[in-house]
C-alpha positions in Angstrom: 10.4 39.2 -84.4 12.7 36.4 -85.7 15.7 35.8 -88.1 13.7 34.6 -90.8 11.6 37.7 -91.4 14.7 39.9 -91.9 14.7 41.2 -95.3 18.4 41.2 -97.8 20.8 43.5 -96.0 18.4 44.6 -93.1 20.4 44.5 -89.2 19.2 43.1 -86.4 20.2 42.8 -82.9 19.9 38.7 -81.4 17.9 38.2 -78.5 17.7 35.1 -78.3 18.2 31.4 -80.0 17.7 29.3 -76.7 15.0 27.5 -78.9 17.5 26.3 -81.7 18.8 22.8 -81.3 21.6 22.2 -78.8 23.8 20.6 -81.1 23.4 24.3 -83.9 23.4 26.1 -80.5 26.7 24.8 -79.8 27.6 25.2 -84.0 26.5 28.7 -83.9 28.9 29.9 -81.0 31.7 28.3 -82.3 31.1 30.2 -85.6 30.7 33.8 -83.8 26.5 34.0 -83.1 26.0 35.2 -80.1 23.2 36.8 -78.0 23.3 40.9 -78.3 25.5 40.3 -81.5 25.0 42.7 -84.7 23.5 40.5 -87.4 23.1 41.2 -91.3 20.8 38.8 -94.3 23.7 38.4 -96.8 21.3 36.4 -99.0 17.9 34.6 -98.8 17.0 31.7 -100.9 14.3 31.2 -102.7 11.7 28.0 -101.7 12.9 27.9 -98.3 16.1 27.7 -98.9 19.0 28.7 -96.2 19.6 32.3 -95.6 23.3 33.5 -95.4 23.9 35.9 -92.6 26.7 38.2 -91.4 27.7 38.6 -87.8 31.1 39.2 -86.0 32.9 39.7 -89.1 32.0 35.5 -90.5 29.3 34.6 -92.8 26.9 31.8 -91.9 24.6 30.1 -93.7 21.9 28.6 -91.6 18.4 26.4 -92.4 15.1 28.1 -92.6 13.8 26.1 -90.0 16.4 27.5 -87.3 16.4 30.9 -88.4 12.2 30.9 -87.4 13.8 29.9 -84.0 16.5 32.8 -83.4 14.1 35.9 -81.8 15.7 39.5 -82.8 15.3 42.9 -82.4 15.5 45.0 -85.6 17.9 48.1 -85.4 
């Protein structure tokens, strides 16, 4: 399963986001996403639009695109 199928307020556990961009990689750590980290859709847009997640106490707001990349496992 991956990030982007999450539905608004739904948890997941991360897996893994080895498949993201090095350069969001990087981004993502620095903001607080990290493997085996609690994660929670704050808000989806519609059209494919980012989606707004919670993890580690910080919101993030991330593209579509990457969010297909981040593998989870739904708690």
């Amino acid at each position: 399963m991956v990030l982007a199928d999450l539905r608004q307020k739904e948890k997941a556990k991360i897996i893994d986001f080895s498949e993201v961009n090095e350069l969001v990689q990087r981004r993502l750590i620095h903001l607080g996403m990290k493997e085996d980290a609690e994660i929670c859709v704050k808000r989806k847009l519609p059209f494919g639009g980012p989606c707004m997640f919670e993890t580690g106490g910080q919101c993030v707001s991330i593209r579509l695109h990457d969010a297909k990349q981040i593998r989870i496992e739904k708690l």
